[in-house]
C-alpha positions, 0 to 999 in steps of 0.5 A, a space after each residue: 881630121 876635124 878642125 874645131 868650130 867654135 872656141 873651145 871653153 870651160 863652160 864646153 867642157 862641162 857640156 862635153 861630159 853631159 853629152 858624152 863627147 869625148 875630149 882630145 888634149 894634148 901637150 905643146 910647149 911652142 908656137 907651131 906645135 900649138 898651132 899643128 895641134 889645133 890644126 888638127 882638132 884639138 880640144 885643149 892644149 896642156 902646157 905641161 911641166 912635162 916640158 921639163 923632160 921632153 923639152 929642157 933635158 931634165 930627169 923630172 918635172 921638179 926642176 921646172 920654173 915658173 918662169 919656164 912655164 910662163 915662157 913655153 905658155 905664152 908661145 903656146 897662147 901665141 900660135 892658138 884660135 880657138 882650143 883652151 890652153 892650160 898651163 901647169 903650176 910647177 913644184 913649188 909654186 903653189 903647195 905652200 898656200 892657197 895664198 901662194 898659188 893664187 899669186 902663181 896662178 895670177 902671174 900665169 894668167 896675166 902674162 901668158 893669156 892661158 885659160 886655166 892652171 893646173 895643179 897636183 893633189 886630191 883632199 890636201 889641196 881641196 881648199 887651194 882649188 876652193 880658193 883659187 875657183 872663188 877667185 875666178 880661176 880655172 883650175 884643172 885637178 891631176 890624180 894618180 900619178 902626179 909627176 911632182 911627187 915622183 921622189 916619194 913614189 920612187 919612180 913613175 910607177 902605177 897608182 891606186 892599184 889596192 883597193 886601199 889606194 884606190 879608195 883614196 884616189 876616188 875620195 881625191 876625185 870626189 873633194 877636187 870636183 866639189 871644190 870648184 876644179 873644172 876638170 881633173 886629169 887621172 893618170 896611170 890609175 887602174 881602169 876600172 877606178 878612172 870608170 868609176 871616178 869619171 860615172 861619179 864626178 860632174 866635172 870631166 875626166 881626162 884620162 892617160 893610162 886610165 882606160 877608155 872610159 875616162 870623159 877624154 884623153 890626153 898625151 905628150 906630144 913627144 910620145 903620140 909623134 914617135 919622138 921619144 926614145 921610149 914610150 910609156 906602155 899607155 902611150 901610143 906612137 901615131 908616128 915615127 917622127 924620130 927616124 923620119 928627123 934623124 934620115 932626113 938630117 943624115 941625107 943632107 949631111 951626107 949630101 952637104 959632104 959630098 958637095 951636092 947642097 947647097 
């Protein structure tokens, strides 16, 4: 287990890919599994709108607030040192305008102490993330399967996989690393085109479900934890921390029935 030396930055980053160290992140959404992630070396900490599913019961990202992220966001800055904090700009609060999104993205700043944003969209939202990195934020790109769109995918499936698509990804890639994003985050792309990508862009490629030849990786915390009822096929369980709950909690059940606690 390697603890981190020094405050993690978005200058650190940018060093990590020019040197070809690999970058571990990972989702948190509360104090504690902030501070565990960490603990145990942790790059960059994301605060995913993936909270909405894992976290909040819902059956997507969609419904997620800003206000929710605000909330998970700040826990999060509260139980970290040194890793970089990134929190997602749920749906609706950034598509409408560059205007928009930087007035959601100052909110977040302001009132969590997070370190960058995140936002979905390749060459459409090029000109956001131009605006935005003008205006002193860091902005982290996402590619490929971007969850907020789920309803026009029809479901969370593989992108990019003819050569068409795959194009498109690759151009997405190239316009959101010349319009200032500090890193983009390629999910559930084929391997070869996240290869591709991450040899053609400056800026570092986190990969889950790309392959191991993106610039770093990341996972839910869920699902690396063995919390999830089901994981994605890309998505390793390092843990079964399911059963382990769920035995724990039925033996002082049975314990509290059969008069042996307190």
């Amino acid at each position: 287990m390697t603890q981190i030396k020094k405050r993690t930055t978005a200058s650190t980053l940018l060093a990590d890919k020019q040197a070809q160290r690999k970058q571990v992140w990972l989702t948190a959404y509360d104090t504690p599994t902030a501070a565990l992630a960490e603990m145990a070396g942790v790059d960059v900490i994301l605060v995913g709108d993936s909270l909405g599913m894992v976290s909040l019961g819902f059956d997507s990202t969609i419904p997620v607030t800003l206000e929710h992220m605000i909330h998970h966001t700040a826990a999060v800055v509260r139980g970290r040192d040194k890793a970089w904090v990134v929190c997602d700009l749920p749906f609706g609060s950034y598509q409408a305008s560059p205007e928009q999104a930087f007035a959601s993205a100052a909110q977040v700043l302001q009132q969590t102490g997070c370190d960058a944003v995140k936002i979905e969209g390749g060459q459409h939202m090029a000109a956001t993330i131009a605006f935005l990195s003008e205006r002193g934020i860091a902005v982290v790109a996402h590619l490929g399967l971007t969850p907020q769109s789920v309803k026009k995918f029809g479901g969370f499936k593989r992108q990019g996989q003819s050569d068409e698509a795959a194009d498109i990804i690759f151009q997405d890639a190239q316009a959101v690393s010349n319009a200032g994003a500090v890193a983009v985050v390629l999910e559930c792309i084929p391997d070869d085109l996240a290869a591709r990508i991450s040899a053609a862009i400056e800026i570092p490629s986190i990969g889950i479900g790309a392959g191991k030849d993106c610039d770093g990786q990341v996972l839910v915390w869920h699902d690396l934890l063995g919390l999830s009822e089901k994981n994605p096929p890309f998505a390793p369980a390092y843990t079964n921390l399911r059963e382990s709950i769920t035995t724990a909690i039925g033996q002082w059940c049975d314990d509290v029935r059969a008069g042996k606690q307190p």
